[in-house]
ROTOR-845627 format. One record per residue (C-alpha): x, y, z; residue number from 1. Coordinates in nm, 4 decimals. Example, Ala and Ser with C-alpha at 12.3 -4.5 7.8 and 13.67 -1.06 7.14 Angstrom:
+----------+----------+----------+------+
:        X :        Y :        Z : resi :
+----------+----------+----------+------+
:   1.2300 :  -0.4500 :   0.7800 :    1 :
:   1.3670 :  -0.1060 :   0.7140 :    2 :
+----------+----------+----------+------+
//
This chain:
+----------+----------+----------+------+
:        X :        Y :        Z : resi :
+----------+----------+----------+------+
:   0.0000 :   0.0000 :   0.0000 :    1 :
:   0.1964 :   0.3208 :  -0.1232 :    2 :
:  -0.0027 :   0.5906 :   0.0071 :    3 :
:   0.3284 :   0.8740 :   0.0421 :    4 :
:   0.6502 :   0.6616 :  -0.0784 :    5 :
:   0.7250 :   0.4370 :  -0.3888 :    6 :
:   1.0282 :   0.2923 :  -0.2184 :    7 :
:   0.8752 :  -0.0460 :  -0.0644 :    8 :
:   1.0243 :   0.0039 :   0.2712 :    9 :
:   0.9449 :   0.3310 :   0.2860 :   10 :
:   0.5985 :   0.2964 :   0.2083 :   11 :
:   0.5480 :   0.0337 :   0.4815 :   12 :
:   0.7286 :   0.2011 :   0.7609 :   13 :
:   0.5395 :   0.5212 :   0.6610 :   14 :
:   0.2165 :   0.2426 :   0.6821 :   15 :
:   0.3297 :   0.1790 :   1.0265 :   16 :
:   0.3061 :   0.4616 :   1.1992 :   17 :
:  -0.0012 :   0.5808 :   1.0639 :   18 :
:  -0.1616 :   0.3129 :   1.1488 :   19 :
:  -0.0644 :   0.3424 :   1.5202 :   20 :
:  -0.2912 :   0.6228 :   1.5330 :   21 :
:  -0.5436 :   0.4207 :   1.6332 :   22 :
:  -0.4486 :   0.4276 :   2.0181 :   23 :
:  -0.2360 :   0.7053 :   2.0140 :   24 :
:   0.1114 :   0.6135 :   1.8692 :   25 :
:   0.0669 :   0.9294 :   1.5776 :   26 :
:  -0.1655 :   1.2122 :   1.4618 :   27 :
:  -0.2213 :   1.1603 :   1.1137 :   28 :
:  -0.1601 :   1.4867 :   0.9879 :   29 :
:   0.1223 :   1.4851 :   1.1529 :   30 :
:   0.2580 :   1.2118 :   0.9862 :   31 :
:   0.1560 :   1.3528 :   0.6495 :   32 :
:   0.3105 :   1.6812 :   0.6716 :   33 :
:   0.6576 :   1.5007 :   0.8393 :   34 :
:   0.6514 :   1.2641 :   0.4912 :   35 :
:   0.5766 :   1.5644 :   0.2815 :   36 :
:   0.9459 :   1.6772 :   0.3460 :   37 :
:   1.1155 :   1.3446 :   0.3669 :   38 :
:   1.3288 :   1.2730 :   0.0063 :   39 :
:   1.2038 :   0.9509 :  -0.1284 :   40 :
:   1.4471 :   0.6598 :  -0.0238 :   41 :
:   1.6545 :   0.9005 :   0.2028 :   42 :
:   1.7494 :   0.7986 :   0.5554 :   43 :
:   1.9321 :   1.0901 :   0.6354 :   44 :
:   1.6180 :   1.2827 :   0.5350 :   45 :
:   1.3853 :   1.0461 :   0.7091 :   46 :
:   1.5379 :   1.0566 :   1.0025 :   47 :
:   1.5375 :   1.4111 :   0.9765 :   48 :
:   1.2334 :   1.5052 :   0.9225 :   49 :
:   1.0848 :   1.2598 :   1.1850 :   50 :
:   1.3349 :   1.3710 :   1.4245 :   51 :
:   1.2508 :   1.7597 :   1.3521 :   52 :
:   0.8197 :   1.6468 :   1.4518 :   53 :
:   0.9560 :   1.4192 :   1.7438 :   54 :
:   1.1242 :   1.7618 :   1.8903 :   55 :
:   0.8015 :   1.9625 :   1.8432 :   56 :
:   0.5579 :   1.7344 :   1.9644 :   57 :
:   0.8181 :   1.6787 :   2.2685 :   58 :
:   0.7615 :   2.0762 :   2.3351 :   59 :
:   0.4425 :   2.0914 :   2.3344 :   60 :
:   0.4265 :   1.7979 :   2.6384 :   61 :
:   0.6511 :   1.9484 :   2.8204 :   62 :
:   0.4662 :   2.2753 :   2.7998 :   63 :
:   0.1285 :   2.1150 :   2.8631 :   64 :
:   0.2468 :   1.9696 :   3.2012 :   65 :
:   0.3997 :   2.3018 :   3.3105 :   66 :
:   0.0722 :   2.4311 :   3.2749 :   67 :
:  -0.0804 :   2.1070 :   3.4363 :   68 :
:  -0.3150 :   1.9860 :   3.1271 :   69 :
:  -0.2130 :   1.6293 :   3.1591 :   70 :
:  -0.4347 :   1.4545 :   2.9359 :   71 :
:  -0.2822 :   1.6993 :   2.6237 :   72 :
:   0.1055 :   1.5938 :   2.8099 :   73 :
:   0.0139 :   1.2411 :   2.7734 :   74 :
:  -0.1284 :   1.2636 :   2.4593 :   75 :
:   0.1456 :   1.4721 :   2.3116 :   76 :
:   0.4389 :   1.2551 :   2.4921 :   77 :
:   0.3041 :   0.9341 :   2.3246 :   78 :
:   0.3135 :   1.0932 :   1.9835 :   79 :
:   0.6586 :   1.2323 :   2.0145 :   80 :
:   0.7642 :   0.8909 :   2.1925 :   81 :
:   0.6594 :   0.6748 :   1.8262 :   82 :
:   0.7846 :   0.9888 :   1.6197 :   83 :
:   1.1032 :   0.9652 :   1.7390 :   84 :
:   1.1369 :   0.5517 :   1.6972 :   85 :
:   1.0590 :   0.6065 :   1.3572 :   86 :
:   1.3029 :   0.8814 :   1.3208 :   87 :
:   1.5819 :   0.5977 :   1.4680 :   88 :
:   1.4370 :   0.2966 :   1.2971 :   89 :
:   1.7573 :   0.3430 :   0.9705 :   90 :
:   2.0474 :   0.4426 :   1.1876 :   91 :
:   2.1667 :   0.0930 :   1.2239 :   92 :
:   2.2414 :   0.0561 :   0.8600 :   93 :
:   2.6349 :   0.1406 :   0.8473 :   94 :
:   2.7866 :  -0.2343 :   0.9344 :   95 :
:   3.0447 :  -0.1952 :   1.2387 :   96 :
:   2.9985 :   0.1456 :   1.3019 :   97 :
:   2.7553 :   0.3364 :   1.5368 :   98 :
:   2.5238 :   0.6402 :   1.4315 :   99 :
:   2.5517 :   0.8956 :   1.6833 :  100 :
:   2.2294 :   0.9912 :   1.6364 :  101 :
:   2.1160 :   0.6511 :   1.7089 :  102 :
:   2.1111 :   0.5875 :   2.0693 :  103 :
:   2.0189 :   0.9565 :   2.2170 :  104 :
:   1.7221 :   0.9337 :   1.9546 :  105 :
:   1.6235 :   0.6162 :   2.1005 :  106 :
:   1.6617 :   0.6927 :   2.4694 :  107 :
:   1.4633 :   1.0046 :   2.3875 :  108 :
:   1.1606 :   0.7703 :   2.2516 :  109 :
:   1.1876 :   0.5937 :   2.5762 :  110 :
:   1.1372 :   0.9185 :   2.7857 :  111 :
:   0.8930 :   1.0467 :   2.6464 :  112 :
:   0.6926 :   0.7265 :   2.6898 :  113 :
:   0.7832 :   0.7170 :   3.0601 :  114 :
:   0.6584 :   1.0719 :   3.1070 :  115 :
:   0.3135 :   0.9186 :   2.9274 :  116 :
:   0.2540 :   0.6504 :   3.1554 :  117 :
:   0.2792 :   0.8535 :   3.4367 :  118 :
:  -0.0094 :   1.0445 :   3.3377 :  119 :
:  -0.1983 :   0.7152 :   3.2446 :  120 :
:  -0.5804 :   0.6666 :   3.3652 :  121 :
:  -0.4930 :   0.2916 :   3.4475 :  122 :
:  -0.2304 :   0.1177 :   3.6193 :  123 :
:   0.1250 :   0.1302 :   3.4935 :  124 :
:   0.4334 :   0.0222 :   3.6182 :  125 :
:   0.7945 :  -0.0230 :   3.4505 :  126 :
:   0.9155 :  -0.3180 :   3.5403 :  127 :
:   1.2642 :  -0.5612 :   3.5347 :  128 :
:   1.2271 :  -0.9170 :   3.5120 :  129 :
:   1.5293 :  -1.1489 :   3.6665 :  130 :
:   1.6740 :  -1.3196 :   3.3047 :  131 :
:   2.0286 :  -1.4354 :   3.4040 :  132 :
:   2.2873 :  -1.2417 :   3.5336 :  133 :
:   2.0796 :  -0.9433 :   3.4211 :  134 :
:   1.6981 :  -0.8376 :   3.3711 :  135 :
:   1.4395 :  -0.7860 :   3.1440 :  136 :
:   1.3223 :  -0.4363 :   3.0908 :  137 :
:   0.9124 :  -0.3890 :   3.0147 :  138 :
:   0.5998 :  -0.2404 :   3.1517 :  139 :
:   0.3060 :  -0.4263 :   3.3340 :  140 :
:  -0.0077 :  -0.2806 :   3.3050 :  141 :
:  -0.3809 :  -0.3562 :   3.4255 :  142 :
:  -0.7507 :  -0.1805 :   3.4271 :  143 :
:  -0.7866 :   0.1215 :   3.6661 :  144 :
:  -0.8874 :  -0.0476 :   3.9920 :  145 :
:  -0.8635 :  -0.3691 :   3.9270 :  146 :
:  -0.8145 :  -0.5662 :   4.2536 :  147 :
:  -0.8746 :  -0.9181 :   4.1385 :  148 :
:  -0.7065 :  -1.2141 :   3.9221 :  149 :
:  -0.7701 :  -1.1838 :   3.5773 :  150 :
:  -0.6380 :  -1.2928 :   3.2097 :  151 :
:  -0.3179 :  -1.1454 :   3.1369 :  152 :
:  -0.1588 :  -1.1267 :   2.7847 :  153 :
:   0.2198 :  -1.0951 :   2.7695 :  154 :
:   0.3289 :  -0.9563 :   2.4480 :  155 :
:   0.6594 :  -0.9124 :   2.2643 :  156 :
:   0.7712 :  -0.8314 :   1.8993 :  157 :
:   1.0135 :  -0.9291 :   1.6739 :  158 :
:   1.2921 :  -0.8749 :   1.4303 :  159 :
:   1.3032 :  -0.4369 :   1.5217 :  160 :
:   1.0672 :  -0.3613 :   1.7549 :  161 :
:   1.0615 :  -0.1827 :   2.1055 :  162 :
:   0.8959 :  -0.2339 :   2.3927 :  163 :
:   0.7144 :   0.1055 :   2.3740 :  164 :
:   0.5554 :   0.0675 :   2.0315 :  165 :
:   0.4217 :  -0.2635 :   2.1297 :  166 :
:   0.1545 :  -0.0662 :   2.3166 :  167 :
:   0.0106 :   0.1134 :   2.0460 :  168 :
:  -0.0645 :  -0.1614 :   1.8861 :  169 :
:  -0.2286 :  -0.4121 :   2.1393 :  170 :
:  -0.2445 :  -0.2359 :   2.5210 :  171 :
:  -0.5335 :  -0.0165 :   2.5017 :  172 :
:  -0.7606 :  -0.2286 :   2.3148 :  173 :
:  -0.6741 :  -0.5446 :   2.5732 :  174 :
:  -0.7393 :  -0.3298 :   2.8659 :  175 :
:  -1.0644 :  -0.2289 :   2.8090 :  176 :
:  -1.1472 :  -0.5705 :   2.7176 :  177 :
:  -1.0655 :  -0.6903 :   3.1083 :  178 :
:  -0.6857 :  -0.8279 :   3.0650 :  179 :
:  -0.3743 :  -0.7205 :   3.2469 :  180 :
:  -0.0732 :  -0.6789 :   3.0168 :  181 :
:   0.3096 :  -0.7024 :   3.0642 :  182 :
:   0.5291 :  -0.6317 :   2.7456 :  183 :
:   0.8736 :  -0.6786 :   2.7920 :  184 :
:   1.2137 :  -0.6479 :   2.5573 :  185 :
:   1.4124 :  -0.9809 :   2.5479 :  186 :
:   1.7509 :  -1.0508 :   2.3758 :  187 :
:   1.8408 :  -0.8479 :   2.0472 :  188 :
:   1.5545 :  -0.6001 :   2.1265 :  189 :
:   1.5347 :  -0.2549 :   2.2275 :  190 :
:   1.7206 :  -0.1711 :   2.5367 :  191 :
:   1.8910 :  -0.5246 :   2.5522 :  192 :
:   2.0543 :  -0.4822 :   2.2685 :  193 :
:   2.1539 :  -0.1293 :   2.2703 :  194 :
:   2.1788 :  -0.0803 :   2.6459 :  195 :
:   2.3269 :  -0.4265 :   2.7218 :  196 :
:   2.4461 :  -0.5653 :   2.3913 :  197 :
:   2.3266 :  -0.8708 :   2.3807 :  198 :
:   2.1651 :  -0.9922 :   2.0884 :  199 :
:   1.9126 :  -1.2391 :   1.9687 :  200 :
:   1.9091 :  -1.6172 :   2.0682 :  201 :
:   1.6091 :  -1.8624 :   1.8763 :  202 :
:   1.5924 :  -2.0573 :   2.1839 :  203 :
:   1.2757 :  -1.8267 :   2.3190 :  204 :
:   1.1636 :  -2.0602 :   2.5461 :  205 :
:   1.4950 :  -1.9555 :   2.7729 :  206 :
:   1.3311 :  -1.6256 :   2.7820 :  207 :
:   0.9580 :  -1.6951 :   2.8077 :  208 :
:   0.9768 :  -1.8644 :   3.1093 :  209 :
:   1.1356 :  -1.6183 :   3.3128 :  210 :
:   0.8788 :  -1.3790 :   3.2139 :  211 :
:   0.6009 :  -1.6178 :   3.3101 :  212 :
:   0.7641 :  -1.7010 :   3.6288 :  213 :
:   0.7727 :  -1.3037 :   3.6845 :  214 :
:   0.3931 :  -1.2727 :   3.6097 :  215 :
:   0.2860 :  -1.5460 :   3.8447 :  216 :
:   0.4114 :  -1.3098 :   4.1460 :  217 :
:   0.1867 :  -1.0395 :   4.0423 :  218 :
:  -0.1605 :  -1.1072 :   4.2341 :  219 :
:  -0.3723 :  -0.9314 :   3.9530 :  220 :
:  -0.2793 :  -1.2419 :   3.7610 :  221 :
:  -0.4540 :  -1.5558 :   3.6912 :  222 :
:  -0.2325 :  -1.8219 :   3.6779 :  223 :
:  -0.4252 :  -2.0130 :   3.4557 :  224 :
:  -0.5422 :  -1.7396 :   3.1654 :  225 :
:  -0.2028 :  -1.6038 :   3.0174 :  226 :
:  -0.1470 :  -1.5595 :   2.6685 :  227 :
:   0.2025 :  -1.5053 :   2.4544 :  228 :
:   0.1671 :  -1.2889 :   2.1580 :  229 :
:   0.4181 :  -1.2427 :   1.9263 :  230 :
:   0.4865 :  -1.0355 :   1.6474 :  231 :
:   0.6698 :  -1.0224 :   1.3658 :  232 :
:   1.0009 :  -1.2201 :   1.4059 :  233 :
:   0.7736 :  -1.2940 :   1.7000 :  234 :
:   0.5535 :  -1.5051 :   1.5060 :  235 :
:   0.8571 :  -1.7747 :   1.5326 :  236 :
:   0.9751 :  -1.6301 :   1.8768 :  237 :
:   0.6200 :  -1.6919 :   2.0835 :  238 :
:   0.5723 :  -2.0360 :   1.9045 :  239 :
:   0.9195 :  -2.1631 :   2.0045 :  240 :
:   0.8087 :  -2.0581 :   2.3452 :  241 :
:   0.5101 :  -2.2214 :   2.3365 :  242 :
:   0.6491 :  -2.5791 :   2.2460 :  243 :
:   0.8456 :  -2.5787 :   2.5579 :  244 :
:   0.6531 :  -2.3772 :   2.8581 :  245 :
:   0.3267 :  -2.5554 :   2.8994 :  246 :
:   0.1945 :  -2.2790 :   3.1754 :  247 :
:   0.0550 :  -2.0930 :   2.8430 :  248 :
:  -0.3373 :  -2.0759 :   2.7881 :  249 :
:  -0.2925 :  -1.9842 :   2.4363 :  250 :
:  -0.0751 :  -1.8604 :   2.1675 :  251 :
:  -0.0625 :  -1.5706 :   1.9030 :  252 :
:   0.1986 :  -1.5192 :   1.6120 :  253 :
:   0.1091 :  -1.2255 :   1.4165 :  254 :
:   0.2260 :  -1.3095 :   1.1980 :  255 :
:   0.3774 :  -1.7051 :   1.1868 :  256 :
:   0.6578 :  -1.7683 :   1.1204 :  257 :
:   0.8023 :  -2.1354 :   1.0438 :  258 :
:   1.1608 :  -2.0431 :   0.9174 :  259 :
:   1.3581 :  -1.7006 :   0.9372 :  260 :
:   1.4802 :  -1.6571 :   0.5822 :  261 :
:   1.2672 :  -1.4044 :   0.4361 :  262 :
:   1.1445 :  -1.5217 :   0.0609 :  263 :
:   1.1900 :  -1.2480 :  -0.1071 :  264 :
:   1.5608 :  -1.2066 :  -0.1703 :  265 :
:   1.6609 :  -1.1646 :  -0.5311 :  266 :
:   1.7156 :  -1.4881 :  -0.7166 :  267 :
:   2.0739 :  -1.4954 :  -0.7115 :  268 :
:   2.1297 :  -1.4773 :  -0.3940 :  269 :
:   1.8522 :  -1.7201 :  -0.3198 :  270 :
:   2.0550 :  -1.9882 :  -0.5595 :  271 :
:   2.3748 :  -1.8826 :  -0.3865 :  272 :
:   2.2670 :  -1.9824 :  -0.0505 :  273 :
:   2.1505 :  -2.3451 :  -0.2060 :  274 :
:   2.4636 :  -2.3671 :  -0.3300 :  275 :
:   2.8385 :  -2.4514 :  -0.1738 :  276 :
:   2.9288 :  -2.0568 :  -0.2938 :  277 :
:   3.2460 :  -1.9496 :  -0.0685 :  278 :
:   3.2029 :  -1.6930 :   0.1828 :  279 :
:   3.3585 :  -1.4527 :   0.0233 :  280 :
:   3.1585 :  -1.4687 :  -0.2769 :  281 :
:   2.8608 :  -1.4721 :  -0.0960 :  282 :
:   2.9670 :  -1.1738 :   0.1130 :  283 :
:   3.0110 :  -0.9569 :  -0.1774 :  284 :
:   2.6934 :  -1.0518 :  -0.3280 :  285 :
:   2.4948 :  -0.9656 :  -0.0647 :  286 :
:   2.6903 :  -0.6309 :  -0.0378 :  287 :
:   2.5950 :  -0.5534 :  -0.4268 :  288 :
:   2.2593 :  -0.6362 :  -0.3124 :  289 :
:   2.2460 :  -0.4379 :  -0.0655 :  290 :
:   2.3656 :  -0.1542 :  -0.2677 :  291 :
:   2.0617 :  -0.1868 :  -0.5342 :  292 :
:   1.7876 :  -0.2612 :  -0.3009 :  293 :
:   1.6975 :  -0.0766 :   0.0585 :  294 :
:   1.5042 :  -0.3226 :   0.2442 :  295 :
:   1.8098 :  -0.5392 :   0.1742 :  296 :
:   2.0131 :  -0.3003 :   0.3492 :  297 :
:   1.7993 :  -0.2605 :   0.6370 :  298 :
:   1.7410 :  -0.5840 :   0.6992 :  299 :
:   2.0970 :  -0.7141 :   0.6823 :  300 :
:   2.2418 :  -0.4737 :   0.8493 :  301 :
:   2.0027 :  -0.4996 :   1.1326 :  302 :
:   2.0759 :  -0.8688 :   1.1694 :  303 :
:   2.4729 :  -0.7956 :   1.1924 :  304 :
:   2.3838 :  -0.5837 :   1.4798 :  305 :
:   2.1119 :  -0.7307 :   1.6464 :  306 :
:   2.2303 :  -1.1163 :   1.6083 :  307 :
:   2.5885 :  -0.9844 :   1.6284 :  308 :
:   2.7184 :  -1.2023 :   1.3407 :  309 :
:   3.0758 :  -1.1862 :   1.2152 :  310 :
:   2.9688 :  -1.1550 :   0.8270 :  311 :
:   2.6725 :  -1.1562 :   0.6141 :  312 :
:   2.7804 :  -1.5306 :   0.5625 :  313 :
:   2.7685 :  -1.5720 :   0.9216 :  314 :
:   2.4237 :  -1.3881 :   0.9721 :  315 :
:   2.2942 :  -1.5904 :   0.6785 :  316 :
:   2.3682 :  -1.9528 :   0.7073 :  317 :
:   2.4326 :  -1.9703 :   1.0528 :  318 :
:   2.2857 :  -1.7036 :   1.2653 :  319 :
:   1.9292 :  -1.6619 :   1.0725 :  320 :
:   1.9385 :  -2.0487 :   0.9864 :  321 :
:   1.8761 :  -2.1692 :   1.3760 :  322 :
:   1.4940 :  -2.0092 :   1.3903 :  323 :
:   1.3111 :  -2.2851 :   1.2696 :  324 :
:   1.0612 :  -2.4862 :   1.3915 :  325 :
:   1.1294 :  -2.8145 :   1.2022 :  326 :
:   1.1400 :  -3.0404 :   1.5017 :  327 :
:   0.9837 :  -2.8175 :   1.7580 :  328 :
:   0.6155 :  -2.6913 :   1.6208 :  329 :
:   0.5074 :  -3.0691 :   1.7557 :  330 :
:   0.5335 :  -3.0241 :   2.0838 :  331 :
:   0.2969 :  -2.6843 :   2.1244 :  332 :
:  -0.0057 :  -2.7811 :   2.3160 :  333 :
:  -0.1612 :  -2.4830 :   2.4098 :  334 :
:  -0.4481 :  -2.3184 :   2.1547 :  335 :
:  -0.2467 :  -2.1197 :   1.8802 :  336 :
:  -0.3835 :  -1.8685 :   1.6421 :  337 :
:  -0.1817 :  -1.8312 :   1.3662 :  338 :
:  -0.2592 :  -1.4591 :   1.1040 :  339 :
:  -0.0997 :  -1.4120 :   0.7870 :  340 :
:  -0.1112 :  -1.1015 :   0.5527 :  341 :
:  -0.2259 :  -1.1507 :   0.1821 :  342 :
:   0.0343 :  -0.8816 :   0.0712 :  343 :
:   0.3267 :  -0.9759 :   0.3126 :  344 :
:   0.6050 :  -0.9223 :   0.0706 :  345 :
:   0.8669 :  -1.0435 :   0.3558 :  346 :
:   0.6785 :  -1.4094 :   0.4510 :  347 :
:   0.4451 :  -1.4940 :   0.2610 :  348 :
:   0.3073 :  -1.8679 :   0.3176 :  349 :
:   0.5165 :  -1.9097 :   0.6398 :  350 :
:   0.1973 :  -1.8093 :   0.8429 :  351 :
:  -0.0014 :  -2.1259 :   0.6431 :  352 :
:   0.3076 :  -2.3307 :   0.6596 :  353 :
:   0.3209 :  -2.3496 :   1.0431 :  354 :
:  -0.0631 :  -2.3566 :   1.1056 :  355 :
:  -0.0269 :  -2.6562 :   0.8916 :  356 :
:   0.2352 :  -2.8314 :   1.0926 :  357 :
:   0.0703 :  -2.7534 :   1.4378 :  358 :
:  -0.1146 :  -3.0537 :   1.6549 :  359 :
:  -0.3074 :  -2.8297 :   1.8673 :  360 :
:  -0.6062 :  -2.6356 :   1.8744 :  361 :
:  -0.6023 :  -2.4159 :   1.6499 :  362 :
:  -0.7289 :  -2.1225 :   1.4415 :  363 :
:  -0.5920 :  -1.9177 :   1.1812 :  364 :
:  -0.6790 :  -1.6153 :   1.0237 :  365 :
:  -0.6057 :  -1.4379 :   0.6531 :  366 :
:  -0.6220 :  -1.0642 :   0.6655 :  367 :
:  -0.6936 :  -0.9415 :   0.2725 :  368 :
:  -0.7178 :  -0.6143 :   0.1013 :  369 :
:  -1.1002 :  -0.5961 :   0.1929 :  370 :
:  -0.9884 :  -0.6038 :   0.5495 :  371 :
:  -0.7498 :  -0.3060 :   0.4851 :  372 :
:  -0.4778 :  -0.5099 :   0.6622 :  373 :
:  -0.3371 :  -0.7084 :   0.3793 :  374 :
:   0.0612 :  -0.5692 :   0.5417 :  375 :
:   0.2976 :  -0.7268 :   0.7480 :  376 :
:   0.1545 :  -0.7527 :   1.0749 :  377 :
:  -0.1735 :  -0.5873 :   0.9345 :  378 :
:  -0.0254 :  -0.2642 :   1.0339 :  379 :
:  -0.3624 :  -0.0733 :   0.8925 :  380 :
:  -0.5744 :  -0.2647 :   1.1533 :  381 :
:  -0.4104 :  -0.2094 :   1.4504 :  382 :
:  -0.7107 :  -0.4000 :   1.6801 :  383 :
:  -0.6474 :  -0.7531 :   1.4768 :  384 :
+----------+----------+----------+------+
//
């Protein structure tokens, strides 16, 4: 759907973030008038421009809560909070080397989302969750004056996401609809990997279940009604997790995901990684790719950071290659609903593919162009 942008990637993340104006996450003319002076295909220029809106709409918070209007600060901190992500999401893209935009930008998205939830109408609470030798940062939230056990849906995302924008699309909606929710940031995601450096490992489960353990302290909880949600890269990471922690009431990959490799790399490299190329072809390859082609870029470079791979080689056959579920998907017990996006140009059929190989109860769900959700994720319905 190329509503602003011809540039694929453009267009989606542009998709994105209007769509998370459903609960809060943008203002829509906002995000118009910010595209409006972004150069098509530009980072530099999108992370201008979205940095340049982030600043103003941080501003205006902070000069609504001088003045004490706290429902305007909240509102207005939110906004700048997603603004800002966006304005970070293509400063990873330089292999080995740090933007120095990148972090401050980030950290800036953060706070402005902490000054939100203070000024929430229900409860929320930033929490750390024992994983390790370290914790797990993420919020915990729950209906205003709740006092009794009730369903709680844990929720984390995928490949790029951050704990904050996870809320936009899922929090308010689940809230009003009676369940407590915790989000939380594991390995290779938002402040864990840029905070603490340490990066993605497909072995979920060793993740999951500290989380659960966490949430079975919390007395607004009912022990037996929680729910794992995951999205994007998710849609592997929550299943994994599933197939080994049986304290789960259900399961929800938006969308599934049965392998990592995406399917729509050019063809060359496609027949390169089916073949016994050398590394150092294959490196240089996927460097000319990545020259020609911008979700390419992204998405590589991302994985050398956030897996913390040694070469695109490395990333590709042996980093990327471990999240699968051949061997795994059997042992899920727990109802799983599995959604997949008619135009997901990323994974399409994966969604299908692991519905299919599932034992358990289970449901899944096709989101078309009729639904106006036919994106990875189904970033134009928020609510799915």
């Amino acid at each position: 759907m190329k509503i602003m942008f011809q540039d694929p990637t453009f267009a989606f993340e542009f998709l994105r973030i209007l769509g998370e104006s459903t609960f809060g996450g943008s203002d829509i003319n906002e995000c118009f008038d910010t595209a409006s002076r972004i150069e098509e295909g530009n980072c530099d220029s999108w992370f201008k421009e979205w940095n340049r809106t982030g600043e103003r709409i941080n501003k205006i918070a902070d000069q609504c809560l001088a003045l004490g209007h706290s429902v305007s600060a909240r509102e207005a901190y939110l906004r700048a909070s997603n603004y800002y992500r966006c304005a970070e999401f293509f400063l990873h893209m330089e292999i080995g080397m740090e933007d120095p935009h990148a972090l401050p930008t980030y950290d800036r998205s953060v706070q402005c989302f902490h000054q939100a939830g203070r000024l929430f109408p229900f409860n929320y609470e930033e929490i750390n969750i024992p994983y390790k030798k370290t914790t797990l940062p993420g919020y915990f939230f729950s209906p205003a004056g709740a006092s009794f056990e009730g369903p709680l849906l844990i929720i984390h995302g995928g490949f790029d996401s951050i704990g904050e924008e996870l809320y936009f699309n899922t929090v308010p909606a689940a809230l009003s609809r009676g369940y407590r929710c915790l989000i939380f940031e594991g390995p290779g995601q938002g402040a864990m990997i840029r905070h603490q450096n340490i990066p993605f490992r497909p072995d979920w489960e060793h993740v999951v279940s500290p989380v659960i353990d966490y949430a079975l302290t919390r007395p607004e909880v009912d022990p037996t009604r929680i729910v794992l949600e995951g999205r994007s890269l998710g849609g592997y990471l929550a299943p994994r997790a599933a197939a080994f922690d049986h304290r789960l009431a259900a399961c929800i990959a938006i969308d599934g995901m049965f392998t990592f490799i995406p399917n729509n790399l050019p063809p060359q490299i496609t027949s390169e990684m089916k073949s016994n190329s050398t590394e150092e072809k294959f490196n240089k390859l996927l460097f000319d790719g990545m020259k020609k082609n911008l979700y390419l870029h992204w998405a590589l470079s991302q994985g050398m950071w956030n897996m913390q791979a040694s070469s695109l080689f490395d990333l590709v056959n042996n980093k990327m290659s471990q999240y699968s579920l051949e061997g795994v998907v059997s042992n899920i017990r727990c109802p799983t609903l599995i959604c997949e996006a008619e135009n997901d140009l990323s994974y399409a059929g994966q969604p299908k593919k692991l519905f299919d190989a599932l034992l358990c109860p289970k449901t899944y769900v096709l989101y078309t162009k009729e639904d106006a959700a036919e994106e990875h994720c189904h970033e134009e319905l928020v609510t799915c």
